[in-house]
C-alpha positions as CSV (number, residue, x, y, z in Angstrom):
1,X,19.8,0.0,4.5
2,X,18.0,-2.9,2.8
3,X,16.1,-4.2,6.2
4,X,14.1,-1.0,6.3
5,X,13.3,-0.6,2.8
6,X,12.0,-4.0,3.2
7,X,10.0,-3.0,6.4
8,X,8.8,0.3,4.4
9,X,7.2,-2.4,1.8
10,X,5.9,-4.9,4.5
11,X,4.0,-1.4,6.0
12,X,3.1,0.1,2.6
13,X,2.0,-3.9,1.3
14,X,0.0,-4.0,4.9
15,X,-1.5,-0.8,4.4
16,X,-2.4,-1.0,0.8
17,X,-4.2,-4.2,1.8
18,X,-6.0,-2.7,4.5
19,X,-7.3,0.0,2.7
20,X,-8.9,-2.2,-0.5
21,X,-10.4,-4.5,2.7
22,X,-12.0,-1.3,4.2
23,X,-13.3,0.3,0.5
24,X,-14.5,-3.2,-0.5
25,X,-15.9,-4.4,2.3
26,X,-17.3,-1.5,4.6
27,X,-20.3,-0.7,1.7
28,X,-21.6,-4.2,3.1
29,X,-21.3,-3.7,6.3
30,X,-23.2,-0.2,5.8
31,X,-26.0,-2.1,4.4
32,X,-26.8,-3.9,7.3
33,X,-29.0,-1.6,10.2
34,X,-25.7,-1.6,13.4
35,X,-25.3,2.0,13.4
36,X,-22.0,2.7,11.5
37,X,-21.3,5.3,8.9
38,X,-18.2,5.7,6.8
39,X,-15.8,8.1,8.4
40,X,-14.1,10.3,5.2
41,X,-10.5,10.9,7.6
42,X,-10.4,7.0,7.5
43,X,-9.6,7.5,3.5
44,X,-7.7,10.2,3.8
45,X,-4.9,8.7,6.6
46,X,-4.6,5.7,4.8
47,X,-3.3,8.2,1.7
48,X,-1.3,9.9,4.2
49,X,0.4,7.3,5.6
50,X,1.2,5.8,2.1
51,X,2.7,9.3,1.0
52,X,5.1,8.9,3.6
53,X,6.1,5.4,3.1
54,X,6.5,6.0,-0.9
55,X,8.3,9.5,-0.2
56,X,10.3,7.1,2.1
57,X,11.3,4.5,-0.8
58,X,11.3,6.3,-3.8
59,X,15.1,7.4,-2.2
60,X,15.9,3.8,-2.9
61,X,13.8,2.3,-5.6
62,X,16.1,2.3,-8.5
63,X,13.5,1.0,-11.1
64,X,11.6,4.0,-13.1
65,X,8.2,1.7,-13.7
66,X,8.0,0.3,-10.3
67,X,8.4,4.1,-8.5
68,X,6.4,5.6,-11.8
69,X,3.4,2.9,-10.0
70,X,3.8,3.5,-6.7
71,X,3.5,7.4,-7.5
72,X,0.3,6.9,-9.7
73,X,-1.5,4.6,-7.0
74,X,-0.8,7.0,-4.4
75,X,-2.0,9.5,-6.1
76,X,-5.3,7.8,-7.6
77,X,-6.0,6.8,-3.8
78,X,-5.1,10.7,-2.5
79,X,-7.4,12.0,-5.4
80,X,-10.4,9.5,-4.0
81,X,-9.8,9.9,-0.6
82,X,-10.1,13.9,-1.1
83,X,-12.9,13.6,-3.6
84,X,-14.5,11.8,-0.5
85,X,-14.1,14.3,1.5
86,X,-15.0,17.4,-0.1
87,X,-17.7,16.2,-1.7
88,X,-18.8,12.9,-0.2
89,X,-18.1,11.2,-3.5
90,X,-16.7,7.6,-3.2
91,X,-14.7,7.1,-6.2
92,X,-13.9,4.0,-7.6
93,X,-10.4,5.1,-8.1
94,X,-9.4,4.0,-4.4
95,X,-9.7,0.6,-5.7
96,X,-7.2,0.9,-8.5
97,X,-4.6,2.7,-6.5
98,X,-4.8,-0.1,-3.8
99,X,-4.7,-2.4,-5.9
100,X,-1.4,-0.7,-7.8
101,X,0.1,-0.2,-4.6
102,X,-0.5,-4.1,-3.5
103,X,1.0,-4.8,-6.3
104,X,4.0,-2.1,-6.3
105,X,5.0,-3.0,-2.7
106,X,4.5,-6.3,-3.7
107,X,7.7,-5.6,-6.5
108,X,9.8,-4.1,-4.4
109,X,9.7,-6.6,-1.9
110,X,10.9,-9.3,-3.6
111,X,12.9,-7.2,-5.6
112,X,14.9,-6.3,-2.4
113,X,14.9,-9.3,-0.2
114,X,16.6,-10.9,-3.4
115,X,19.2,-9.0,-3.2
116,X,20.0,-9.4,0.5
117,X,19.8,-13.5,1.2
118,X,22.8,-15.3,2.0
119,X,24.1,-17.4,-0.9
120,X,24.6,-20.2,1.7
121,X,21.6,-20.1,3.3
122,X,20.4,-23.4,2.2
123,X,23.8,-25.4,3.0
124,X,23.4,-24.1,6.6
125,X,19.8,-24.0,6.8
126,X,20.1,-28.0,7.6
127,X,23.4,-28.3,9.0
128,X,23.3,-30.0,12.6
């Protein structure tokens, strides 16, 4: 069903885009004196959730690179998020698999809702 692997890449583009705004921005925020610290299961369910939403598409992504990206960005940000955990290491790795996944998501978006818009849409867009 092409609406929900669309959906899947709206969540997974959403998701990717929230986590490079929380690893870019919350070391500034930590800076200033308010009281937060970084919470390591914060990292870690944003990797989660991604897993799921890329074990979800990979049953319909067809193209080898674009899955073969997705896989490797989850995997960069899972590797980061557990590195963070066990060891309280931030690893700069998170960046470059949100960044892959943006991008990835990004793909596969257009990719699919190409393939699913009327051919008419434009003579009835207008039509009164």
């Amino acid at each position: 069903m092409k609406t929900k692997q669309g959906l899947l890449d709206v969540l997974g583009l959403s998701g990717a885009t929230l986590c490079a705004i929380h690893c870019l921005f919350f070391p500034l925020i930590a800076v200033i004196p308010i009281g937060f610290k970084h919470n390591h299961w914060i990292d870690l369910i944003f990797a989660l959730v991604g897993l799921m939403i890329i074990t979800r598409l990979s049953k319909k992504i067809k193209s080898e690179t674009l899955l073969m990206l997705l896989w490797f960005s989850i995997s960069l940000v899972i590797v980061s998020a557990c590195l963070n955990l066990i060891s309280s290491y931030h690893s700069r790795l998170i960046y470059l698999g949100s960044l892959g996944l943006i991008i990835g998501h990004f793909i596969n978006y257009k990719k699919s809702s190409r393939n699913h818009v009327p051919k008419n849409l434009n003579q009835n867009f207008y039509r009164k």
